[in-house]
C-alpha positions in Angstrom: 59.4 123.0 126.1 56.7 125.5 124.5 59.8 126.3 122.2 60.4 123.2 120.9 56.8 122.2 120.3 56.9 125.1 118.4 59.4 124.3 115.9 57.6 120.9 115.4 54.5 122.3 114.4 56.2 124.5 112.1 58.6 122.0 110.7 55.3 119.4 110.2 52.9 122.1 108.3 56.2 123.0 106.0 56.3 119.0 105.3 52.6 118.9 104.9 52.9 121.5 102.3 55.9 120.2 100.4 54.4 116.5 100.1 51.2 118.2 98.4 48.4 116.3 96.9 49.7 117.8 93.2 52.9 114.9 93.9 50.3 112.4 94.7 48.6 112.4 90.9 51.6 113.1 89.0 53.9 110.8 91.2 57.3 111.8 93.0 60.7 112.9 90.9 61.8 109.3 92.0 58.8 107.4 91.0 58.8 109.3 87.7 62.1 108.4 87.2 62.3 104.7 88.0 59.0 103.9 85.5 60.9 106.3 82.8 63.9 104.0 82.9 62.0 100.6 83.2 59.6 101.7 80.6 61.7 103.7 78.0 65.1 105.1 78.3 66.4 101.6 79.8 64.8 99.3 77.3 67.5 98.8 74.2 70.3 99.5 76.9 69.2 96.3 78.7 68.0 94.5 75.2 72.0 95.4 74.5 73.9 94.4 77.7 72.1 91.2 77.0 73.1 90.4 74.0 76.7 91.4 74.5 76.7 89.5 77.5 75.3 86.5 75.9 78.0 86.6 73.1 81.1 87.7 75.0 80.7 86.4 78.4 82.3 88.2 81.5 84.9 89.8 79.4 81.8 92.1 77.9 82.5 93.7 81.6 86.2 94.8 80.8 85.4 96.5 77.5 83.4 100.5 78.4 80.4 99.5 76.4 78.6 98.2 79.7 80.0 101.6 81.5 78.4 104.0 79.2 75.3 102.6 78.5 74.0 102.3 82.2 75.1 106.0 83.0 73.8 107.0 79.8 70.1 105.4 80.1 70.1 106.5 84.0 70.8 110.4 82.4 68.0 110.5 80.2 65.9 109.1 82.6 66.1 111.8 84.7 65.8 114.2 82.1 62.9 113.0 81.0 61.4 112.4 84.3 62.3 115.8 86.4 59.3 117.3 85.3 55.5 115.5 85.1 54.6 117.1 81.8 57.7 118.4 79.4 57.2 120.2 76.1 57.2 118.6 72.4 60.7 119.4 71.8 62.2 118.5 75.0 60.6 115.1 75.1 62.3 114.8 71.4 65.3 115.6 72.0 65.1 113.8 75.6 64.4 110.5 74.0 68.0 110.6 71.8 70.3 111.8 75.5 71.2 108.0 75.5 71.8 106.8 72.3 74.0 109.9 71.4 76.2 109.8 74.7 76.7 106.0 73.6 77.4 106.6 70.1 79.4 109.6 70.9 81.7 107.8 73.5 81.7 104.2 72.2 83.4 106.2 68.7 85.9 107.3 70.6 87.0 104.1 71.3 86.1 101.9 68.2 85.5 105.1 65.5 83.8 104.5 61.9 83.6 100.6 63.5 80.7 101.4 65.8 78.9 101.6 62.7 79.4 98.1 61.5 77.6 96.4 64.6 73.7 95.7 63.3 72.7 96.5 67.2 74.1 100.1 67.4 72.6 101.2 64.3 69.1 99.5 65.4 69.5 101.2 68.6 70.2 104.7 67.1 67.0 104.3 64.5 64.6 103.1 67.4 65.2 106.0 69.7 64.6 108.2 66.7 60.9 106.5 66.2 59.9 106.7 69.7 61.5 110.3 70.0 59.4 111.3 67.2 56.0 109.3 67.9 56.5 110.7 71.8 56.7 113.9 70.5 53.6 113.2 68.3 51.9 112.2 71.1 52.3 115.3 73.5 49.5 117.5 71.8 46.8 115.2 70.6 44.2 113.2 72.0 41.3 110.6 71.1 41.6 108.0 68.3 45.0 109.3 66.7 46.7 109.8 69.8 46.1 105.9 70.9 47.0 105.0 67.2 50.5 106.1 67.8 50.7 104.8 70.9 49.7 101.2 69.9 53.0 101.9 67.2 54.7 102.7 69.3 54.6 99.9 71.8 54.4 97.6 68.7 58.3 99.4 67.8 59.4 98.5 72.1 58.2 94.8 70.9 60.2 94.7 67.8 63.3 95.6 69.9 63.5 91.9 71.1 63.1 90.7 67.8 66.0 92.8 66.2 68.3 91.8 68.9 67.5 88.2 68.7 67.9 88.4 64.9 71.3 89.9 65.3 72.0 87.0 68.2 70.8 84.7 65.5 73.4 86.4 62.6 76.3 85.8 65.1 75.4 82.3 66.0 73.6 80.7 63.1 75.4 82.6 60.0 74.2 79.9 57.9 70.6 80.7 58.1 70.8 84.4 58.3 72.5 85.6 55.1 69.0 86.1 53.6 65.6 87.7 54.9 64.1 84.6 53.2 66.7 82.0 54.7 65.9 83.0 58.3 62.3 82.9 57.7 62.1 79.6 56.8 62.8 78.2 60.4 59.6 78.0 62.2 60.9 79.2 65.2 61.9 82.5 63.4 58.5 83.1 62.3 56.7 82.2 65.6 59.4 84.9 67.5 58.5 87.6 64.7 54.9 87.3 64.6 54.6 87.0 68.7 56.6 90.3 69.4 54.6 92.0 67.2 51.0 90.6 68.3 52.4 91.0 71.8 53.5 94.8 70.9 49.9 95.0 69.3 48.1 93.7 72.4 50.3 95.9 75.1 49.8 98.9 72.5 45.7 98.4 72.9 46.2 97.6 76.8 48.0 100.8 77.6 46.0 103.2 75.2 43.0 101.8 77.3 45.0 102.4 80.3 46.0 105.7 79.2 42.2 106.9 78.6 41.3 105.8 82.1 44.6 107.2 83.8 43.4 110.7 82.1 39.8 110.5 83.3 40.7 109.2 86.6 43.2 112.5 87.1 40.8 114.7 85.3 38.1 113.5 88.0 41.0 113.9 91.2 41.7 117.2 89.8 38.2 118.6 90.2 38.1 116.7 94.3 41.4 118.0 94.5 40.0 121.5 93.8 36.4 121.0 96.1 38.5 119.8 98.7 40.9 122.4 98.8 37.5 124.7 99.1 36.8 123.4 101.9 40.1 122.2 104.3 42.7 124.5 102.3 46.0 123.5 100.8 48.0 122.5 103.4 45.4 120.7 105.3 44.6 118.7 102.1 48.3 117.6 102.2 47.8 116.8 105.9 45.0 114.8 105.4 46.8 112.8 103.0 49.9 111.9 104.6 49.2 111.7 108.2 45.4 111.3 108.6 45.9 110.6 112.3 47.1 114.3 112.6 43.3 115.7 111.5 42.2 114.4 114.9 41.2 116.4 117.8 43.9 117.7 119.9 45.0 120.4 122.1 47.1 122.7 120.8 48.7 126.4 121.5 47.6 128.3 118.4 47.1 132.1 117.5 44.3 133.0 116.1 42.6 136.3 114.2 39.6 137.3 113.3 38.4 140.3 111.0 35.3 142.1 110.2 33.7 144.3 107.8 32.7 147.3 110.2 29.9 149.2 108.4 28.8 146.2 106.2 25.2 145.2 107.1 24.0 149.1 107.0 26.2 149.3 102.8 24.9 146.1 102.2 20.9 146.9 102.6 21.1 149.5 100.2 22.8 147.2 97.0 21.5 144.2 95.3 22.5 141.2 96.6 24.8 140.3 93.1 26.8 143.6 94.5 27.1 142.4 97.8 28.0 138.6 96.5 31.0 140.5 94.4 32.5 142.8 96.8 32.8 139.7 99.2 34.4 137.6 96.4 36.8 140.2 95.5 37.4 140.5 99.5 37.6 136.7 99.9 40.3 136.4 96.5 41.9 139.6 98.4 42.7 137.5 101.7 43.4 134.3 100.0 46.4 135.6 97.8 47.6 137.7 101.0 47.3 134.8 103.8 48.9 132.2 101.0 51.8 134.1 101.7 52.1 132.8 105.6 51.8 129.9 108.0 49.0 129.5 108.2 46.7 126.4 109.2 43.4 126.9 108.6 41.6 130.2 107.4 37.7 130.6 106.8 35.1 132.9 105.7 31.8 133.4 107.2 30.1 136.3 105.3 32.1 139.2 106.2 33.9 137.9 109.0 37.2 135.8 108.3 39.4 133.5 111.0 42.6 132.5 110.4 44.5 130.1 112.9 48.5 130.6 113.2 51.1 128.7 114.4 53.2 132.2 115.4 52.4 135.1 116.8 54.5 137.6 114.7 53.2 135.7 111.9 49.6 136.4 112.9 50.2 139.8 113.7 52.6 140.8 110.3 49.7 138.9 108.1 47.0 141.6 110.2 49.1 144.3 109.4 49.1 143.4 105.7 45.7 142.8 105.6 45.1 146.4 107.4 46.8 148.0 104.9 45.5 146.1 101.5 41.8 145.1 102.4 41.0 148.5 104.4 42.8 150.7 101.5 40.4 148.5 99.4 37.5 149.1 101.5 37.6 152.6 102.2 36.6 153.3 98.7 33.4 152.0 99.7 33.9 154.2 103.0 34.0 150.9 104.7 37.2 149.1 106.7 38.0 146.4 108.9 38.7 145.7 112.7 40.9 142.7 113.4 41.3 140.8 116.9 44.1 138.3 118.0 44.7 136.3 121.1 46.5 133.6 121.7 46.3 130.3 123.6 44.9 126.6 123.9 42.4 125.4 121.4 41.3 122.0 120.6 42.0 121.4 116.7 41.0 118.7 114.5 37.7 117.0 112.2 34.2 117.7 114.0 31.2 116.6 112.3 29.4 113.3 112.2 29.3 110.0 110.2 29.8 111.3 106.8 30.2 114.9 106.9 33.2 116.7 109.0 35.1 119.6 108.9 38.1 121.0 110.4 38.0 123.7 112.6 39.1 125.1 116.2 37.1 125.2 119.1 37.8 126.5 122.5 37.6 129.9 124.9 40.6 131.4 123.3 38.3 131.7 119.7 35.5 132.8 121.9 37.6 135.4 123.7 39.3 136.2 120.5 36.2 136.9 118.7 35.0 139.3 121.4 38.7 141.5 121.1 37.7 141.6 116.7 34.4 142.7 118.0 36.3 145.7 120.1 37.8 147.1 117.1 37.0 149.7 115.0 37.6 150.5 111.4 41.6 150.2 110.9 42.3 149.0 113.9 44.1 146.0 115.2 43.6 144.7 119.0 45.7 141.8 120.4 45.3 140.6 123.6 48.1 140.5 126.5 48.8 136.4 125.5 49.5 137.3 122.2 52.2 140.2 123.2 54.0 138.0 125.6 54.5 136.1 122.4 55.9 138.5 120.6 59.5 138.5 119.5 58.8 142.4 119.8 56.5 143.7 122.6 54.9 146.0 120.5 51.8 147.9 121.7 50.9 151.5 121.3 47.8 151.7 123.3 45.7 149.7 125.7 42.5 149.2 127.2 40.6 146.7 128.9 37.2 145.3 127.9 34.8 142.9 128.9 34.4 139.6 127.6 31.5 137.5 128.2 32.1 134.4 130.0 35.3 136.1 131.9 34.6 137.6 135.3 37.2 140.1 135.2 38.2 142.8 132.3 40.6 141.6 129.7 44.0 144.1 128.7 44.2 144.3 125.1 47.1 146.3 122.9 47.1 148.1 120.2 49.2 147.7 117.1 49.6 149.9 114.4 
């Protein structure tokens, strides 16, 4: 049963981890992917089908045209939309995937022809403007970048107006041979002039929208980063997806604990800026090393650092790494580190009050592992006999017992080197 609960913890933290607060600003694959072809890469395609359908009926459905477009729009889409931010020339080039698979194919059927129809030749010259004003778009900011922007949604607007002009040429030949013959029907001037006050007024709406979308992620960038400060990575992605799952519960953890031996007596005789950068460059030391594991929580307090695992080979390679790296480190400064770890029930979860919590672990098995750290010299690592019995390898070199206050008999600890 202990097995199998496990697993579940492991399986849930890798989830928590993979569904990271990063996805939550710049949007899933899926959600890119759906606005991309809604609000580009599917526009003309549908503004086609339309019109194709309108003029040909249901036998539009027999001919490929309706084949290749769909496909084509769909492939572009996810181009453009497997990645949150994609370089200048890859947004380019993106933006012209459909319309060149559709001119490509549709020649092979119809050759120099495809050229005659008013809509291909529109579609072709649209997703060259957009490709280009995109592409514009991707390295500036302020007044010039929401200029082109207003453009081109003002262009997305016109591509109504083309295709109802080329509705109009097939239906009413009469009063389209001319620019100035269509014109003259009302109707035709009301269309033209409300696509492109429309395209004007959705142009100013998202430039607004874009300013504010940049701010807003600019501002969940920087709580993104304080938060992370404070719960970590993967409990940030916790708390987002399954806030129930940052309340208190028991739980069968590992935990370790480390300490600067030597520290306060070094420490007395530098300034305190020397002090504050050997624990920085000691903190960034553990970070990049513990990144590398399971691990739940981790935490500094001065010297002294607790991490909380999920395994206890995971606890116990991660204190061998940090024996080697941070006392190698250390021992220039003819300082090193002692590390404890036990294992066993803990209650996890948000303590704190009304408005300010934090998550830690609380129980005898942090007490009693904190008094096995305190055991160990320089270089040393301790575990205690919970933490061997879960060991996929029952390594021990040495042992000894100690005494831990609050226990009334001597604890067995084991050496690992």
């Amino acid at each position: 049963m202990r097995l199998v609960k496990k697993r579940y913890d492991v399986t849930m933290n890798q989830t928590f981890s993979e569904q990271s607060v990063e996805q939550r600003l710049t949007g899933s694959p899926l959600n890119r992917f759906w606005t991309e072809l809604f609000s580009n890469s599917g526009q003309f395609p549908i503004a086609i089908i339309l019109l194709e359908f309108l003029k040909d009926g249901l036998l539009y459905l027999t001919r490929p045209d309706f084949y290749i477009l769909v496909p084509s729009s769909m492939l572009q889409s996810y181009f453009l939309a497997r990645q949150p931010v994609l370089p200048a020339w890859q947004k380019f080039f993106g933006n012209l995937i459909a319309p060149a698979l559709y001119t490509v194919v549709e020649m092979f059927f119809e050759g120099m022809e495809f050229f005659t129809a008013p809509q291909h030749i529109a579609y072709l010259v649209i997703a060259l403007l957009i490709a280009t004003l995109q592409t514009a778009q991707v390295n500036l900011s302020g007044f010039l970048a929401d200029f082109l922007l207003i453009v081109e949604n003002v262009i997305r607007a016109q591509i109504l107006f083309i295709l109802y002009v080329v509705f109009e040429t097939i239906a009413n030949p009469a009063q389209t041979f001319s620019v100035t013959e269509f014109f003259k029907d009302t109707s035709h001037r009301f269309i033209g002039l409300a696509t492109f006050l429309l395209g004007l007024s959705v142009g100013f709406a998202n430039a607004n929208a874009q300013r504010h979308l940049i701010l807003l992620r600019q501002t969940a960038g920087q709580l993104h980063i304080y938060s992370e400060w404070l719960l970590g990575r993967n409990l940030l992605g916790r708390a987002f997806n399954d806030p129930s799952s940052m309340l208190l519960s028991r739980q069968r953890r590992t935990v370790l604990f480390m300490d600067i031996r030597g520290f306060t007596k070094w420490s007395e005789k530098r300034s305190p800026e020397e002090v504050a950068s050997l624990l920085n460059r000691y903190y960034m030391n553990i970070e990049s090393l513990l990144n590398n594991y399971q691990v739940i929580k981790y935490k500094f307090t001065a010297d002294e650092v607790m991490a909380v695992f999920i395994e206890a080979d995971e606890a116990v390679r991660a204190a061998r790494e940090l024996q080697e790296t941070i006392g190698r480190t250390l021992l220039k400064r003819d300082l090193g580190v002692g590390i404890g770890i036990n294992t066993g029930l803990l209650v996890e979860g948000l303590l704190g009050g009304q408005n300010v919590r934090f998550y830690d672990v609380i129980g005898d098995t942090v007490n009693t592992t904190a008094r096995i750290e305190k055991s160990a010299g320089a270089g040393e690592i301790w575990i205690s006999e919970d933490t061997r019995s879960n060991l996929s390898n029952k390594i021990a070199s040495a042992q000894k017992e100690i005494i831990v206050k609050g226990k009334d008999q001597p604890i067995k600890v084991y050496s690992i080197q």
